[in-house]
PDB file of N, CA, C, O and CB in Angstrom:
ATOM      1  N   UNK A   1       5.585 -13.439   1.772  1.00  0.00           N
ATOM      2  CA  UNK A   1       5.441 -12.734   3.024  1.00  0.00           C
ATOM      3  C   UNK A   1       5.278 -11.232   2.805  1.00  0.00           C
ATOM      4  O   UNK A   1       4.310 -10.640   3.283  1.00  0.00           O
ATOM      5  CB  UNK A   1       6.634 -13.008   3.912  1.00  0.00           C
ATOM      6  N   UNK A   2       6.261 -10.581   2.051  1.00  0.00           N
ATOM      7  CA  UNK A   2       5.817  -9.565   1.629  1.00  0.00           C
ATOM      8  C   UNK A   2       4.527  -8.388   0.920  1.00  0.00           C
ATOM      9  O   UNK A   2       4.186  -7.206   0.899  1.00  0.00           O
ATOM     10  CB  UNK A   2       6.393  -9.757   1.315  1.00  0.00           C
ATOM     11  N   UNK A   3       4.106 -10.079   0.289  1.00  0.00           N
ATOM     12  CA  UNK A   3       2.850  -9.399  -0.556  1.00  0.00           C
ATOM     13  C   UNK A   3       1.465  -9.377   0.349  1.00  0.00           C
ATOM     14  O   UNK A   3       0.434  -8.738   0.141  1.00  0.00           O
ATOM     15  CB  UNK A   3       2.516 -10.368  -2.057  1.00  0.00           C
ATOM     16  N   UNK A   4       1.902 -10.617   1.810  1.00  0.00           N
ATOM     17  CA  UNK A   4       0.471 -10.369   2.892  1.00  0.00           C
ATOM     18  C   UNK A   4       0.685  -9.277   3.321  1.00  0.00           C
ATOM     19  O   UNK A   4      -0.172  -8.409   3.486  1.00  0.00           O
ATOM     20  CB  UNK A   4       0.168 -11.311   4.217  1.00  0.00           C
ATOM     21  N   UNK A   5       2.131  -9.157   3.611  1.00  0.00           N
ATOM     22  CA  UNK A   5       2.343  -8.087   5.204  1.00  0.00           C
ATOM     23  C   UNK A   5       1.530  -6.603   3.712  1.00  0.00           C
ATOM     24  O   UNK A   5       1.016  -5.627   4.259  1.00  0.00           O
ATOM     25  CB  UNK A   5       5.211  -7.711   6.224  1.00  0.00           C
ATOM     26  N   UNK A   6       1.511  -6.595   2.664  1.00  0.00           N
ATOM     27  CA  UNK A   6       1.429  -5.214   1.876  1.00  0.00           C
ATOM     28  C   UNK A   6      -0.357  -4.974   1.965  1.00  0.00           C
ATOM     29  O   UNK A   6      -1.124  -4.014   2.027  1.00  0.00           O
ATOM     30  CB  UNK A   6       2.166  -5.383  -0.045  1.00  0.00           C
ATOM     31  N   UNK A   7      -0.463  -6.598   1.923  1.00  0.00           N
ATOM     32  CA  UNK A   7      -2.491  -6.464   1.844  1.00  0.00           C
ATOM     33  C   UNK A   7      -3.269  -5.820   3.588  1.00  0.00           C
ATOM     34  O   UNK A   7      -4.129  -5.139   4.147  1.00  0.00           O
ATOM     35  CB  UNK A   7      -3.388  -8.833   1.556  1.00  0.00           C
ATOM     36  N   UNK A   8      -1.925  -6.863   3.739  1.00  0.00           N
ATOM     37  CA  UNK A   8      -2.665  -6.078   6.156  1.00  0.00           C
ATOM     38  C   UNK A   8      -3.004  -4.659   5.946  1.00  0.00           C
ATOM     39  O   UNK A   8      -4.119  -4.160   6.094  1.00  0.00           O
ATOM     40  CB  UNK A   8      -0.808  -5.831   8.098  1.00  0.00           C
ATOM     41  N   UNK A   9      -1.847  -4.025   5.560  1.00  0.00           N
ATOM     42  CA  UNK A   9      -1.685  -2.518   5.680  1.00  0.00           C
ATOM     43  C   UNK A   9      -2.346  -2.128   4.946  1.00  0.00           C
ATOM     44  O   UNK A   9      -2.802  -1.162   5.559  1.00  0.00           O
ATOM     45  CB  UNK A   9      -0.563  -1.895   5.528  1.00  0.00           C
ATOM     46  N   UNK A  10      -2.911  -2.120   3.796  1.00  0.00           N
ATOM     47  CA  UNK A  10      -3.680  -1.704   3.250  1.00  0.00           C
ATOM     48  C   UNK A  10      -5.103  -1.887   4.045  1.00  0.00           C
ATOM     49  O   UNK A  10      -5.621  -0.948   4.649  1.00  0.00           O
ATOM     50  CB  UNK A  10      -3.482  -2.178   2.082  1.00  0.00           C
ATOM     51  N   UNK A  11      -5.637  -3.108   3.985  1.00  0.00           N
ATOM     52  CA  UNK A  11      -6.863  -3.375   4.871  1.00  0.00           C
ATOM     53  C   UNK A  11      -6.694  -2.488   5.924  1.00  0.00           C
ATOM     54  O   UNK A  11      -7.377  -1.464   5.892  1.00  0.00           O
ATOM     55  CB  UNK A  11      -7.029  -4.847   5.412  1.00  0.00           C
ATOM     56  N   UNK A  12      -5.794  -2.690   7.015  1.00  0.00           N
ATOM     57  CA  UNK A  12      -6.120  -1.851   8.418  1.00  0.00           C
ATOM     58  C   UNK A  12      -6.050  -0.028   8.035  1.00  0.00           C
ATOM     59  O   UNK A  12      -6.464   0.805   8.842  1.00  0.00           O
ATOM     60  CB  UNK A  12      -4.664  -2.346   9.802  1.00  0.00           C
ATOM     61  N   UNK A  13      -5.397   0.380   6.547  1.00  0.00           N
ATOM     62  CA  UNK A  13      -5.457   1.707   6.501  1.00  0.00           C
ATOM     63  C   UNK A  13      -6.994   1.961   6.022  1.00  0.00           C
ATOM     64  O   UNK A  13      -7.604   2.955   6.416  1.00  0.00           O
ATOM     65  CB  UNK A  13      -4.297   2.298   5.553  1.00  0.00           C
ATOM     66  N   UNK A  14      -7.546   1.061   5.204  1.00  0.00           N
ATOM     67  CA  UNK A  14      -8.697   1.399   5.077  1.00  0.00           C
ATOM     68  C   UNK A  14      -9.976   1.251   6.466  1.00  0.00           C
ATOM     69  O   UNK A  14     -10.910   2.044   6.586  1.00  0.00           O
ATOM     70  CB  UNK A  14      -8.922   0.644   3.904  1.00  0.00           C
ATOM     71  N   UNK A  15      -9.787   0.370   7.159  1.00  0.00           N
ATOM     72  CA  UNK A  15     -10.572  -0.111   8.393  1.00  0.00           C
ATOM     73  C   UNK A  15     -10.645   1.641   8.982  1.00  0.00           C
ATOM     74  O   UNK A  15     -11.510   2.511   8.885  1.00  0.00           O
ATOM     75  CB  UNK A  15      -9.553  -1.548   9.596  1.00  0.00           C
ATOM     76  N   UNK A  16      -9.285   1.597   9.608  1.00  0.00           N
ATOM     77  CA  UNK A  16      -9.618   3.292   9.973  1.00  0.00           C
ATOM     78  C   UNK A  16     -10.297   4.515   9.107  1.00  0.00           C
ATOM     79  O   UNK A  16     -11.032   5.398   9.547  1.00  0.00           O
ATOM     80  CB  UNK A  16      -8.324   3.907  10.215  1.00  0.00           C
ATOM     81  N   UNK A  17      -9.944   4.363   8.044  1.00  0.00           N
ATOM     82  CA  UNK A  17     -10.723   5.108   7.310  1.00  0.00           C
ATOM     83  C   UNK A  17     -12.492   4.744   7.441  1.00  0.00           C
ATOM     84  O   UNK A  17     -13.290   5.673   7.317  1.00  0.00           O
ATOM     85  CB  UNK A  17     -10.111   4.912   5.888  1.00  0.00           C
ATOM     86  N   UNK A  18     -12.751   3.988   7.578  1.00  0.00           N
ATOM     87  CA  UNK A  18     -13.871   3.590   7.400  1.00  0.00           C
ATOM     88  C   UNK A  18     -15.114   3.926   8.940  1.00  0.00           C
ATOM     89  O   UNK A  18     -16.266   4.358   8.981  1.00  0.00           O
ATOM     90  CB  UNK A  18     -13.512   2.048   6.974  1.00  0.00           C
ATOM     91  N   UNK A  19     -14.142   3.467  10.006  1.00  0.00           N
ATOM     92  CA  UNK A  19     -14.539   3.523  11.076  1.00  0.00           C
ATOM     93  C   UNK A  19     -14.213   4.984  12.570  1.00  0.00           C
ATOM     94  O   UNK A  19     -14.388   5.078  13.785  1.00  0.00           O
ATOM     95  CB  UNK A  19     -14.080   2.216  11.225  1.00  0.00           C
ATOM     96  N   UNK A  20     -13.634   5.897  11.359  1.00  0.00           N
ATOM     97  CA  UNK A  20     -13.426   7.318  11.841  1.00  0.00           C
ATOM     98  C   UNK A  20     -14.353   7.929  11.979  1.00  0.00           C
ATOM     99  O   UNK A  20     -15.285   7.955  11.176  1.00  0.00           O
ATOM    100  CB  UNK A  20     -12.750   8.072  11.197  1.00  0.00           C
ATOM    101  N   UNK A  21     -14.288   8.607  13.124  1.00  0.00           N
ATOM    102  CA  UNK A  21     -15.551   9.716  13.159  1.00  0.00           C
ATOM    103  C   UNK A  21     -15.980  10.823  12.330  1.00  0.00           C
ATOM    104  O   UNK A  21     -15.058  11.585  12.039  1.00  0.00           O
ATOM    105  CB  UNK A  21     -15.478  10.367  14.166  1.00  0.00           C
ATOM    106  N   UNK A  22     -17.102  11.123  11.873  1.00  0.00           N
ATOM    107  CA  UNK A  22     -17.811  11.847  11.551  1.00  0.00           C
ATOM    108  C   UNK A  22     -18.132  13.318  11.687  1.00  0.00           C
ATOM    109  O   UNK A  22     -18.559  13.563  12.815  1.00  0.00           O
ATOM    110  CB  UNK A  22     -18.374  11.345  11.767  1.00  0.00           C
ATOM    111  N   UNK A  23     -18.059  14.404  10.873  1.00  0.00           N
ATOM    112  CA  UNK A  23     -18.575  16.047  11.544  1.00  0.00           C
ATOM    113  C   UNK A  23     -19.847  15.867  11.544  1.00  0.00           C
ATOM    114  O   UNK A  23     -20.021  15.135  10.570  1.00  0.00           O
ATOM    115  CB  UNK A  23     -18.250  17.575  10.653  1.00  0.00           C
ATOM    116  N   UNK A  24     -20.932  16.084  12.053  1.00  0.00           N
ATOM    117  CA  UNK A  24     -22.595  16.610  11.584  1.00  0.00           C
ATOM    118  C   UNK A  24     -22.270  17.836  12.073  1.00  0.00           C
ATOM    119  O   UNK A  24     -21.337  18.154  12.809  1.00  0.00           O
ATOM    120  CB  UNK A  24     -24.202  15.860  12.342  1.00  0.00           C
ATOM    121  N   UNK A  25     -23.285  18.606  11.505  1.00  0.00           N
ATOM    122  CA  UNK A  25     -23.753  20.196  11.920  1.00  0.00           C
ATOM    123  C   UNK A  25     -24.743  19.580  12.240  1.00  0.00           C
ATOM    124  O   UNK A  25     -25.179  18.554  11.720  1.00  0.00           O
ATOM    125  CB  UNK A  25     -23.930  21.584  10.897  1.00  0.00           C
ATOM    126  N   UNK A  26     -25.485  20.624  13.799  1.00  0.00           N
ATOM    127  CA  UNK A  26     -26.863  20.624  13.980  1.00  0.00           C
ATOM    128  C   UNK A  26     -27.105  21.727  14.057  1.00  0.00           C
ATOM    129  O   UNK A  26     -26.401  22.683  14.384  1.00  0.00           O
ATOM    130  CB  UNK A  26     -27.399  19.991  14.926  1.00  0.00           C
ATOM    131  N   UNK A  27     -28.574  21.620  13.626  1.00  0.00           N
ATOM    132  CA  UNK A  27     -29.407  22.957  12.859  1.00  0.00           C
ATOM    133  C   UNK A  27     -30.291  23.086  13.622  1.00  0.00           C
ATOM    134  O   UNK A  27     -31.051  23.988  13.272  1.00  0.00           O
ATOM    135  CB  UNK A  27     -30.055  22.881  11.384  1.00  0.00           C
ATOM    136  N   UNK A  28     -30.643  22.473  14.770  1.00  0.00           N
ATOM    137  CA  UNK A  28     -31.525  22.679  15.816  1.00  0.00           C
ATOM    138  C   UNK A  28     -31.634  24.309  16.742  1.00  0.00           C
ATOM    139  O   UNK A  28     -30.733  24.527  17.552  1.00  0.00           O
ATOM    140  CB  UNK A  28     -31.086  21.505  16.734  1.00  0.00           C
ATOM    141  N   UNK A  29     -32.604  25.237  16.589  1.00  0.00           N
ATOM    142  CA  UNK A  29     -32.440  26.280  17.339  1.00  0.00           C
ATOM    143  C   UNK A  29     -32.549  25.926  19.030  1.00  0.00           C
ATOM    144  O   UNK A  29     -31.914  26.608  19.834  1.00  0.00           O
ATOM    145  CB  UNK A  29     -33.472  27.274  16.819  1.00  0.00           C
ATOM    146  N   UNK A  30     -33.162  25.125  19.341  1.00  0.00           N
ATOM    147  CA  UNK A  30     -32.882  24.704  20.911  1.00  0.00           C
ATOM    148  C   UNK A  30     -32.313  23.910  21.456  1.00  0.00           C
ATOM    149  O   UNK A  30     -32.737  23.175  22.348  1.00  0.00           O
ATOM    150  CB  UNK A  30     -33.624  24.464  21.500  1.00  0.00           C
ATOM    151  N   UNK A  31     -31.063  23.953  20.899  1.00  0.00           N
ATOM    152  CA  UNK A  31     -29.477  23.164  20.965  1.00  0.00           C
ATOM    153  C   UNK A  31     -29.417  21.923  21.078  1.00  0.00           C
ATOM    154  O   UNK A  31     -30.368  21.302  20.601  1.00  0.00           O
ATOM    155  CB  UNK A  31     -28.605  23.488  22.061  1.00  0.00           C
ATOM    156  N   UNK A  32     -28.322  21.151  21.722  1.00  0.00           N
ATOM    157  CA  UNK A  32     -28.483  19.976  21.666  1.00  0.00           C
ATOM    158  C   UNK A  32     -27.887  19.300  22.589  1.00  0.00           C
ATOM    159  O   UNK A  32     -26.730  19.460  22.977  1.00  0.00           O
ATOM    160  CB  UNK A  32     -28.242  19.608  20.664  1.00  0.00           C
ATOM    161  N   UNK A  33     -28.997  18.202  23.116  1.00  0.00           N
ATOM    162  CA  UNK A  33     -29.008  17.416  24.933  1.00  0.00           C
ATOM    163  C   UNK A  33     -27.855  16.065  24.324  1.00  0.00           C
ATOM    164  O   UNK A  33     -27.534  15.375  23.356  1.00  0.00           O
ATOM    165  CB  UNK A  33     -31.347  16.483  25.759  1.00  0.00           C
ATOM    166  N   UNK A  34     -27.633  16.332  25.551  1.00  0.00           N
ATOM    167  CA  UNK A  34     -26.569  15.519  25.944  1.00  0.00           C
ATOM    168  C   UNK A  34     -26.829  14.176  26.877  1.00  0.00           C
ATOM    169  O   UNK A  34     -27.301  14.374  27.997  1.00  0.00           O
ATOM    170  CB  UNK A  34     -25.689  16.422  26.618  1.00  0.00           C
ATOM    171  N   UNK A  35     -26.587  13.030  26.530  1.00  0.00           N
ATOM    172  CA  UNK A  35     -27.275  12.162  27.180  1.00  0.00           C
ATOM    173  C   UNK A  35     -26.812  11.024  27.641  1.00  0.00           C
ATOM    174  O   UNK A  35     -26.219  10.300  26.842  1.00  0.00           O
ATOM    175  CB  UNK A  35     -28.112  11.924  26.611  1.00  0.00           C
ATOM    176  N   UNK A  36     -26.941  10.666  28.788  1.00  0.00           N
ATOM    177  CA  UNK A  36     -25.947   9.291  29.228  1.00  0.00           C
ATOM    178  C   UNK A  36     -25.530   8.138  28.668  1.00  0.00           C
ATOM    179  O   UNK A  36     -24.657   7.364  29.062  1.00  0.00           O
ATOM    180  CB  UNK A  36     -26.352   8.701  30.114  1.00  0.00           C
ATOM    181  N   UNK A  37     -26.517   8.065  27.316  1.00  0.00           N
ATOM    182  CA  UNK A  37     -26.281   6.655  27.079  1.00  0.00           C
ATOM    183  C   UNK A  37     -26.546   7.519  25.774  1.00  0.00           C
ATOM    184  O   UNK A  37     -26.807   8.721  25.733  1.00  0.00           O
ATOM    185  CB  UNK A  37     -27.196   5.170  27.749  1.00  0.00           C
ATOM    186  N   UNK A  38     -26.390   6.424  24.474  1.00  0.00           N
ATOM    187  CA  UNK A  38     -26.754   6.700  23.003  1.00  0.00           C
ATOM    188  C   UNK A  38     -28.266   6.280  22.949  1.00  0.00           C
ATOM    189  O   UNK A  38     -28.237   5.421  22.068  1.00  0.00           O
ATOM    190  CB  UNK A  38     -25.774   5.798  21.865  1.00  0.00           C
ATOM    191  N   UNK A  39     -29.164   6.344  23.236  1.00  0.00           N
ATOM    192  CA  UNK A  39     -30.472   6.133  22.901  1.00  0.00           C
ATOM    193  C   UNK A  39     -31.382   7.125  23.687  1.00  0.00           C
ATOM    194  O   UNK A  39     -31.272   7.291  24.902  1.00  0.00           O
ATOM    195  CB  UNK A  39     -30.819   4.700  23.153  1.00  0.00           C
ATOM    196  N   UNK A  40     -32.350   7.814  22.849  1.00  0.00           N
ATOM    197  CA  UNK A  40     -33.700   8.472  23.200  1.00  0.00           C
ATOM    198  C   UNK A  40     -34.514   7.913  24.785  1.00  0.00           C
ATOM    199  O   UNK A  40     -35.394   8.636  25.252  1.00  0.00           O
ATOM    200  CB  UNK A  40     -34.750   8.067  21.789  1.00  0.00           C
ATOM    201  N   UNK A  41     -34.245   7.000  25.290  1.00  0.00           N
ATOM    202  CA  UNK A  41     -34.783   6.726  26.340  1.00  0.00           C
ATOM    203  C   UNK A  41     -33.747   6.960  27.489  1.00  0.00           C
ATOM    204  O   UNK A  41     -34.059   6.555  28.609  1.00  0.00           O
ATOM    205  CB  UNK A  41     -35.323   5.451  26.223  1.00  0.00           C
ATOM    206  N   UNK A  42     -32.507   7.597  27.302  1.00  0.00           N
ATOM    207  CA  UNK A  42     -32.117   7.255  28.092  1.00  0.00           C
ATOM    208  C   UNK A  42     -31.900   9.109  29.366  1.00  0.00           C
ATOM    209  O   UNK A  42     -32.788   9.960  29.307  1.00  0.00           O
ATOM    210  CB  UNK A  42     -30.905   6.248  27.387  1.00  0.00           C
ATOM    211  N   UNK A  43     -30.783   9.293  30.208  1.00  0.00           N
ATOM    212  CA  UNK A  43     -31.510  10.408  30.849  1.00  0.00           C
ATOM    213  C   UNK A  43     -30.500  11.708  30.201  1.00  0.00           C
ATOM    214  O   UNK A  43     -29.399  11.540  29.678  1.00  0.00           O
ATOM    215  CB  UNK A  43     -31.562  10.236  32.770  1.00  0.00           C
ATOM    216  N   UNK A  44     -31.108  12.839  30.370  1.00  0.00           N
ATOM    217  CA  UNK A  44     -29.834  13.825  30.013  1.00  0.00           C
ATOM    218  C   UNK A  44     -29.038  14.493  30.755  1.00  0.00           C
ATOM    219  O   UNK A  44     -29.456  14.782  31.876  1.00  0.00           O
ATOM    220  CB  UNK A  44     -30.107  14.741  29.372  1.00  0.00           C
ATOM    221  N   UNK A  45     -28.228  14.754  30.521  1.00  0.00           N
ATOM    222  CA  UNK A  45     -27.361  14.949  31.459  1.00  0.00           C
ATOM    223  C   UNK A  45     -26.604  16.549  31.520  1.00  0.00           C
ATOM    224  O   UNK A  45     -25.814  16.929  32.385  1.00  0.00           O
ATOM    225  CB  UNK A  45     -26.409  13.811  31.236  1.00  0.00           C
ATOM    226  N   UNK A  46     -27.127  17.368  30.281  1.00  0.00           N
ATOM    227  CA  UNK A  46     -26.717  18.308  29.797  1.00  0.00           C
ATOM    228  C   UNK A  46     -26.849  19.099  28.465  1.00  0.00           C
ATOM    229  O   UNK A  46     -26.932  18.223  27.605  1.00  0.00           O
ATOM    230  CB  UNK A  46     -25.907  18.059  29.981  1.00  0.00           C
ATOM    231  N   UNK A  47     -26.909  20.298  27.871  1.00  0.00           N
ATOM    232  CA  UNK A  47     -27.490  20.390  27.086  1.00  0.00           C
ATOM    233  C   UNK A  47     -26.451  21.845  26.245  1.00  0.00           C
ATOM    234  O   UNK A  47     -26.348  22.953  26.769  1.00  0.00           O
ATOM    235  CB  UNK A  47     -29.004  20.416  27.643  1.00  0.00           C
ATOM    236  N   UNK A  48     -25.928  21.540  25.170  1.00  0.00           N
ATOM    237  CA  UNK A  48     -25.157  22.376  24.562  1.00  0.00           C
ATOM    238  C   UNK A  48     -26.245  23.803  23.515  1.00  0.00           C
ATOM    239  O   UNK A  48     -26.934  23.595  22.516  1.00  0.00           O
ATOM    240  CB  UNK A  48     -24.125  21.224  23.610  1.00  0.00           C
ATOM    241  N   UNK A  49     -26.018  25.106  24.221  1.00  0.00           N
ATOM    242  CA  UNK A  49     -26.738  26.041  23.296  1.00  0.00           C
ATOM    243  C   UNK A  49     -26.216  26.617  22.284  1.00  0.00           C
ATOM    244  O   UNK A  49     -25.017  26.503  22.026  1.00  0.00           O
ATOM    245  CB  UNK A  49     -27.188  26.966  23.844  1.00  0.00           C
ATOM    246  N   UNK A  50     -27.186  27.437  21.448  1.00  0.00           N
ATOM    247  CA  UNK A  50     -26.215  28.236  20.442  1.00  0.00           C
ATOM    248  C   UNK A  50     -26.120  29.493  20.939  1.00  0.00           C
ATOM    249  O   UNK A  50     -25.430  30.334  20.363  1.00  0.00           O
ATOM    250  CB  UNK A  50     -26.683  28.347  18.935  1.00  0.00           C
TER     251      UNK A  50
END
């Protein structure tokens, strides 16, 4: 019992690791739109400048 409950925790510490968010920089000089949905077709809603 001990040696599953040691593998869970390991697995779920890595899961988060794995599935944590990300930094990007954007390098775009005409900032960057903000948009209702995650895809290029969808509408914007706002737009962050530098």
């Amino acid at each position: 019992m001990k040696k599953s409950s040691f593998f869970l925790i390991i697995i779920l510490l890595f899961m988060t690791k794995t599935y944590s968010q990300e930094i990007y920089n954007v390098t775009a000089e005409n900032g960057l739109n903000i948009r209702k949905e995650s895809n290029l077709k969808s509408e914007i809603t706002g737009k962050i400048l530098f």
